[in-house]
C-alpha positions as CSV (number, residue, x, y, z in Angstrom):
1,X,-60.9,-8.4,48.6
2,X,-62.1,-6.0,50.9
3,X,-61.3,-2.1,51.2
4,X,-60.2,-0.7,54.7
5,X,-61.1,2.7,55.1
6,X,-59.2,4.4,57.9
7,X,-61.4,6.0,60.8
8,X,-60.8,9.2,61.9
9,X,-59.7,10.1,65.5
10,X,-61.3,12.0,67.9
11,X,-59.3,15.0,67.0
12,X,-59.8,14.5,63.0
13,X,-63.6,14.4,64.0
14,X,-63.4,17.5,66.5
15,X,-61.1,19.6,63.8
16,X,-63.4,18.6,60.7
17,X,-66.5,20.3,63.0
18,X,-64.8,22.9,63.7
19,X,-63.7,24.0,60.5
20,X,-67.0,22.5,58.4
21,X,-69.0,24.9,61.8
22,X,-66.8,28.2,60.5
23,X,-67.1,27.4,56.5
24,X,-70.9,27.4,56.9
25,X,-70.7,31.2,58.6
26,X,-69.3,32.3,54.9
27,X,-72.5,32.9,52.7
28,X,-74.2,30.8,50.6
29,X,-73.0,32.3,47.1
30,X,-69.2,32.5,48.3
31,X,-69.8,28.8,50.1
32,X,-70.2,27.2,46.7
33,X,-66.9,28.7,45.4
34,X,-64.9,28.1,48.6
35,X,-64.1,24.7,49.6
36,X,-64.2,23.6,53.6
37,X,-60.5,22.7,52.8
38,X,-60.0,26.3,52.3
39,X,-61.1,27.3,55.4
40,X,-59.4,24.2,57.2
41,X,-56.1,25.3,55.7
42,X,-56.8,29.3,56.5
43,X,-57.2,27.7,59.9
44,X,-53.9,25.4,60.5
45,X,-51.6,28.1,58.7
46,X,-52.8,30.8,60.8
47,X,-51.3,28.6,63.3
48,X,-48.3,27.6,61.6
49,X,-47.6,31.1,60.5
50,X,-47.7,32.9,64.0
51,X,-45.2,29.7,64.6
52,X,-42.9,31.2,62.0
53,X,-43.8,35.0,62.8
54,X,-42.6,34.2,66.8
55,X,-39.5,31.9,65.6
56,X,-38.1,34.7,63.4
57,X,-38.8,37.2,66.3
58,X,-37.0,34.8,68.4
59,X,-33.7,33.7,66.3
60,X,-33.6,37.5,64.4
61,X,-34.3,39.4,68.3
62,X,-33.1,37.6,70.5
63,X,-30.5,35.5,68.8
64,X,-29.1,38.1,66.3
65,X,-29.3,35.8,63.2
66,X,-29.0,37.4,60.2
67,X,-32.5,38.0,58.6
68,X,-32.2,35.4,55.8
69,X,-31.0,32.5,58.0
70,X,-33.8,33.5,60.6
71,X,-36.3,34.2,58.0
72,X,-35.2,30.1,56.8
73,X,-35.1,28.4,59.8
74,X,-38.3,29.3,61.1
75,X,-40.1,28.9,57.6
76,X,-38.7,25.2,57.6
77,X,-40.2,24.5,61.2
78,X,-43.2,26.3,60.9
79,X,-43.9,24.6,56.8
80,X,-42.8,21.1,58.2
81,X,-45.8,21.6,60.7
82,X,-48.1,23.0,57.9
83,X,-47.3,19.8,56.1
84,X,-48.0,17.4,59.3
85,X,-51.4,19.1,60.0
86,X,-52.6,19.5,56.9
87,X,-52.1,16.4,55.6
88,X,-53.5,14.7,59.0
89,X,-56.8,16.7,59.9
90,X,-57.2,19.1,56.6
91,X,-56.8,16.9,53.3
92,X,-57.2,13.9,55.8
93,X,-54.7,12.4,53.3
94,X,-54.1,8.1,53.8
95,X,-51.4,8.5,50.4
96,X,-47.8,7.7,50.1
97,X,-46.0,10.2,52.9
98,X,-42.5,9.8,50.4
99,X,-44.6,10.6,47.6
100,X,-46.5,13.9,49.0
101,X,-43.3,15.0,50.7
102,X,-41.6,14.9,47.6
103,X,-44.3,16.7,45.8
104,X,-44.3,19.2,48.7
105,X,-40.2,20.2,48.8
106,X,-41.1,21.0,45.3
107,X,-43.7,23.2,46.0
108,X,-41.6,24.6,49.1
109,X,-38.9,25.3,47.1
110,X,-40.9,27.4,44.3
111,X,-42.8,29.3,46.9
112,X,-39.4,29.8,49.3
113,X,-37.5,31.0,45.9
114,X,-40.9,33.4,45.0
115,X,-42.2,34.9,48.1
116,X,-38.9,34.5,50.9
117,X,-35.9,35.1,48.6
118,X,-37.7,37.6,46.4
119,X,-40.7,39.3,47.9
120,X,-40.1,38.7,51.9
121,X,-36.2,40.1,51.9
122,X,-36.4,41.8,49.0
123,X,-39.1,44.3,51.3
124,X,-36.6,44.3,53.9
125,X,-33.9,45.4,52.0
126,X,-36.2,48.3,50.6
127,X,-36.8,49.5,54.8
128,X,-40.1,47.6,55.0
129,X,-40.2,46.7,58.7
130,X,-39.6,42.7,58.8
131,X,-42.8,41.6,60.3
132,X,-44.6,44.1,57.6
133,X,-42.4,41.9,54.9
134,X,-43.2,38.7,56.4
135,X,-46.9,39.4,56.7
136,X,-47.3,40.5,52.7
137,X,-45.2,37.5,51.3
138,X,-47.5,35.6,54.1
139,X,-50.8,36.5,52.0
140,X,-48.9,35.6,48.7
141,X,-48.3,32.4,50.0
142,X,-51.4,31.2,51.4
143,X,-53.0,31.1,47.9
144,X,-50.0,29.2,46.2
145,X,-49.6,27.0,48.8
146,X,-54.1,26.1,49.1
147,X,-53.8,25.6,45.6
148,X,-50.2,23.6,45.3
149,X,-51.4,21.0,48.8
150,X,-54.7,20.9,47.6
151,X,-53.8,20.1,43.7
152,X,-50.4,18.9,43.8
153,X,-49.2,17.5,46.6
154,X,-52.4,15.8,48.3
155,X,-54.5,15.3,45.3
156,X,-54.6,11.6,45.3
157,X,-54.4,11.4,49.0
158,X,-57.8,9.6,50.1
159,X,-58.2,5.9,49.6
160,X,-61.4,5.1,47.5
161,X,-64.8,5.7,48.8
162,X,-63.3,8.8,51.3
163,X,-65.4,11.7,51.4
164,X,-63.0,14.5,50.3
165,X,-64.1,18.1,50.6
């Protein structure tokens, strides 16, 4: 019985180059203790986070939600789309999608109890500006959520015989 081993698309290829091009400007004693996967996700959820930064300006601004419910909506969007990429072009992940979504709500929910509920409002009740609030529980985020996708919730995400960095 043979093996397949998914190819990777054009945009897999041009995203792994891109992000293996910027891990190889860290230097060379960082490099060893920082994964390309670390700068891949860095990467994707700067993206995904100026989505959720610009949906809760949107439904908080414009649409006068209350901060909570626009603070929740736009973290679901913008975490659904961190999942999606990450598991596509980061983790280049061929596992069960039931599986690591399930592993993922999990992880979600800890981090959206920990740094939304607590930290992120609990700023904005205090009179830090929202954005300010948003950005700090941002950077307590990012290293739960590296660790938790790359330990948790995509760790047996490659088929045998993948490269996986």
């Amino acid at each position: 019985m043979t093996s397949t081993v998914p190819t990777r698309s054009r945009s897999v290829e041009r995203f792994i180059a891109l992000r293996n091009s910027v891990w190889g400007w860290i230097p060379q004693p960082l490099r060893r203790h920082i994964p390309p996967t670390a700068v891949g996700f860095a990467m994707l959820n700067l993206c995904t986070f100026a989505l959720d930064l610009v949906l809760l300006g949107i439904f908080h601004t414009v649409f006068h939600l209350a901060y909570p419910v626009a603070t929740t909506v736009a973290y679901v969007i913008a975490l659904a789309t961190a999942f999606v990429v990450n598991r596509r072009f980061n983790f280049e992940s061929h596992g069960d999608p039931g599986r690591q979504s399930l592993r993922y709500v999990l992880v979600v929910a800890v981090n959206y109890l920990a740094f939304i509920l607590l930290l992120n409002s609990g700023l904005e009740a205090w009179g830090v500006h929202f954005t300010i609030a948003r950005l700090a529980a941002g950077l307590c985020e990012a290293v739960w959520m590296y660790c938790a996708m790359r330990w948790i919730v995509f760790r047996h995400g490659n088929p045998a015989g993948t490269r996986r960095s």
